[in-house]
C-alpha positions as CSV (number, residue, x, y, z in Angstrom):
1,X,0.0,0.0,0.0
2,X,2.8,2.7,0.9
3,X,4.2,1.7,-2.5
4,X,1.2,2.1,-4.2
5,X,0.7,5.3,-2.5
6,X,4.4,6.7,-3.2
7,X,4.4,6.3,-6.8
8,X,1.3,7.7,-6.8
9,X,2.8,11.0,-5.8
10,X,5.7,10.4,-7.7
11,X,3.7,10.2,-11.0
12,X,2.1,13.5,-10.2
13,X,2.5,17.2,-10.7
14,X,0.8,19.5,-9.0
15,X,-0.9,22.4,-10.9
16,X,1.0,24.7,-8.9
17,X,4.4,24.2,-9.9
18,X,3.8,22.9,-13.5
19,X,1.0,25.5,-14.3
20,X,2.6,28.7,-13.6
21,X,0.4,29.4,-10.3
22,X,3.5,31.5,-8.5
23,X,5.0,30.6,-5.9
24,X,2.2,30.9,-3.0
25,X,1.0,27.8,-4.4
26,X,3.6,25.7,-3.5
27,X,5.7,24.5,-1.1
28,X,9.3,25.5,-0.2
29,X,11.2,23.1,0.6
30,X,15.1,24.0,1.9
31,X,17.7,21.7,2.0
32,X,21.2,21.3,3.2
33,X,23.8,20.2,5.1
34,X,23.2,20.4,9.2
35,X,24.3,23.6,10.0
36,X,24.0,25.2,7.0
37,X,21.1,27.5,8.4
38,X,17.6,26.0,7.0
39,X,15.5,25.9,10.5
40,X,16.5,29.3,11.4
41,X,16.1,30.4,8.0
42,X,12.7,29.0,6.9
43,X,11.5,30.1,10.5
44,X,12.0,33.1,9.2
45,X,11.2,33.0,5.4
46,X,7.4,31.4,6.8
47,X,7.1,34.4,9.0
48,X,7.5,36.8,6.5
49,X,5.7,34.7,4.2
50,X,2.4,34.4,6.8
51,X,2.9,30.3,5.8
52,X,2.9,27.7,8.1
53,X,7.1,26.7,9.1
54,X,7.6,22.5,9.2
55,X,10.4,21.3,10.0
56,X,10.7,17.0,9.2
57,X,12.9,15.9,11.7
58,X,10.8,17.3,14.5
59,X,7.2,16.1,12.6
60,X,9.2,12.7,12.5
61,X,9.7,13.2,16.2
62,X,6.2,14.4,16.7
63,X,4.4,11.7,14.9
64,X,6.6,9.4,16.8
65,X,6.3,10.9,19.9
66,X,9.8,11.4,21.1
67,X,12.3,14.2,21.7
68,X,14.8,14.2,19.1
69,X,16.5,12.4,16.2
70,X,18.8,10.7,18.4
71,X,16.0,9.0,20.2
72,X,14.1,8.0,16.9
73,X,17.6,6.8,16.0
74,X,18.5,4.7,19.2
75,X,15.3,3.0,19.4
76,X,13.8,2.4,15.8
77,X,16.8,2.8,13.5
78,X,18.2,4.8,10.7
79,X,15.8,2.9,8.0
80,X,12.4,3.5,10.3
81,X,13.4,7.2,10.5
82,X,14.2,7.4,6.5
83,X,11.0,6.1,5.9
84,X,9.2,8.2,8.4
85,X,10.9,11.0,6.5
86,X,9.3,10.4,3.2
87,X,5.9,9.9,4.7
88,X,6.2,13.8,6.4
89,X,6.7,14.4,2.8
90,X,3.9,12.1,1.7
91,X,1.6,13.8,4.0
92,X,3.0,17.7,3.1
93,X,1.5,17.3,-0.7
94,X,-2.2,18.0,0.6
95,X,-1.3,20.5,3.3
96,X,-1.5,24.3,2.4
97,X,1.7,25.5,1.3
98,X,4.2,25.7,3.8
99,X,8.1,26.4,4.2
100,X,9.9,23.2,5.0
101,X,13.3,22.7,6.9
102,X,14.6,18.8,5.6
103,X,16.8,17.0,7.2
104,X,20.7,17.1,6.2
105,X,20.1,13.5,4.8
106,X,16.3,13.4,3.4
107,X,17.5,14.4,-0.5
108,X,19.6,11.9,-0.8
109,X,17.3,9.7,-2.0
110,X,15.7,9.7,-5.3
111,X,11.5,9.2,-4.5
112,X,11.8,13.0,-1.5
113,X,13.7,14.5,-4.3
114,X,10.7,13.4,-6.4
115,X,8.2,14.3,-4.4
116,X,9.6,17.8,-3.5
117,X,10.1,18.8,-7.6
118,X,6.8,17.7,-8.2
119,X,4.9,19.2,-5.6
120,X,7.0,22.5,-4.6
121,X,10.5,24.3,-5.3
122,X,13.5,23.3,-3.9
123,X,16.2,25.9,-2.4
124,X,20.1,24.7,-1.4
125,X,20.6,26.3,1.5
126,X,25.0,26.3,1.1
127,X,27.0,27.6,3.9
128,X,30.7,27.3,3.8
129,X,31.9,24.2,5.9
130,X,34.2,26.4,7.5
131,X,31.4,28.1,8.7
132,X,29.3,25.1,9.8
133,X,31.9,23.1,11.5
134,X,32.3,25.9,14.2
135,X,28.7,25.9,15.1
136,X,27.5,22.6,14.2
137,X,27.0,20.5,17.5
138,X,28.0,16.6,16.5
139,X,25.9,15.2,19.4
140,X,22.5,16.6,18.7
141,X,23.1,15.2,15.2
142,X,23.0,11.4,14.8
143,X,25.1,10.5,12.5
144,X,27.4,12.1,13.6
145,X,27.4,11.8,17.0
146,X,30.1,10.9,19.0
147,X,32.1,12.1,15.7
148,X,34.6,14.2,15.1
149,X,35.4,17.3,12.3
150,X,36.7,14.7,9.7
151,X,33.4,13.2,10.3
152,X,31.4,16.0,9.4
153,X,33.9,17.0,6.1
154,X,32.9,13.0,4.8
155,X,28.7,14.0,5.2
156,X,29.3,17.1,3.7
157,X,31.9,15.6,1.0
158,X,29.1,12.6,0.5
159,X,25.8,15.1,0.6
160,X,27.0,18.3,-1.5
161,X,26.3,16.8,-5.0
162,X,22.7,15.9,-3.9
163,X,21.6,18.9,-3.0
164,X,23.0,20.9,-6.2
165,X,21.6,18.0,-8.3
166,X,18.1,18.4,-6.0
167,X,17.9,22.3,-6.1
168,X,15.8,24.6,-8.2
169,X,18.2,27.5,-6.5
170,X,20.7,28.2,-4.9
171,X,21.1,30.6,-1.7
172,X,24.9,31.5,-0.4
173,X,24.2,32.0,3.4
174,X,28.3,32.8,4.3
175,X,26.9,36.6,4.9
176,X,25.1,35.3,8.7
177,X,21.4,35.6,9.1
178,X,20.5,39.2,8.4
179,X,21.9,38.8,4.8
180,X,20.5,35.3,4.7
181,X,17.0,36.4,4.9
182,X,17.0,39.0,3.3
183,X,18.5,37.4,0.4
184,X,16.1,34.0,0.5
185,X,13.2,36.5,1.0
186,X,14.2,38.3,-2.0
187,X,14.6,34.6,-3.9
188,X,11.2,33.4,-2.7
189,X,9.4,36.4,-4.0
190,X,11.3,36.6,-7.2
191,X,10.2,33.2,-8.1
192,X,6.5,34.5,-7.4
């Protein structure tokens, strides 16, 4: 049935990104490497939008009814939380349109990248991994907990090329967040 369902959505194209409705008809979906600035971004961006602000790894959490990714992690797995992933995404195509935060990992595979083209537009937020290594805290970030600085140089070495590939745009956020959302809000309504 899941199956079923998924290449349902995978088959289809909303009106609102295939029939030139602008951009308040669709989603906004904002991916990137942990760190990189998405969550405090499309916080933001949905406030200045008036849009609702989701954020997958806490409406995996949510729907699961635990505390953080680590949790979900420790006590289902890596392959229950991927799959949880792609059914926040499953269950975003018949919500109002609505800025979404993904998880550092969610479009690195195939079917979310999918689902996001097909039912929204799709913004790399790219932060210089200088810049994200002296912020980024490995312990609230399970795969990389307990890690080290190489470790988060391999996720961003292994992730990079799926986002380009995934993205519509393209935001530099190496400014800080004044410039960043100023410049995504400026995007988002460009694209309108």
């Amino acid at each position: 049935m899941f199956q079923t369902a998924l290449q349902s959505l995978l088959d289809t194209k909303t009106d609102a990104r295939y029939g030139g409705c602008g951009m308040l008809n669709m989603h906004i979906f904002l991916v990137g490497m942990a760190g990189a600035g998405k969550t405090s971004l499309g916080r933001r961006l949905a406030q200045n939008l008036n849009r609702p602000f989701i954020d997958t790894d806490q409406r995996v959490c949510d729907m699961l009814g635990m505390q953080s990714v680590n949790e979900v992690f420790s006590s289902l797995g890596e392959p229950f939380f991927r799959n949880a992933e792609t059914g926040v995404l499953i269950d975003l195509v018949g919500q109002t349109p609505c800025v979404v935060s993904t998880g550092g990992e969610l479009c690195t595979f195939s079917d979310n990248v999918t689902i996001m083209k097909n039912h929204g537009v799709i913004i790399h937020i790219d932060r210089p991994l200088d810049q994200i290594m002296s912020d980024i805290k490995t312990d609230r970030r399970p795969l990389l907990a307990g890690g080290t600085h190489e470790d988060v140089i391999d996720q961003y070495n292994r992730c990079i090329g799926h986002y380009r590939a995934a993205a519509d745009y393209r935001l530099d956020n190496s400014k800080g967040f004044v410039p960043g959302i100023k410049n995504l809000t400026d995007l988002v309504e460009s694209i309108e």
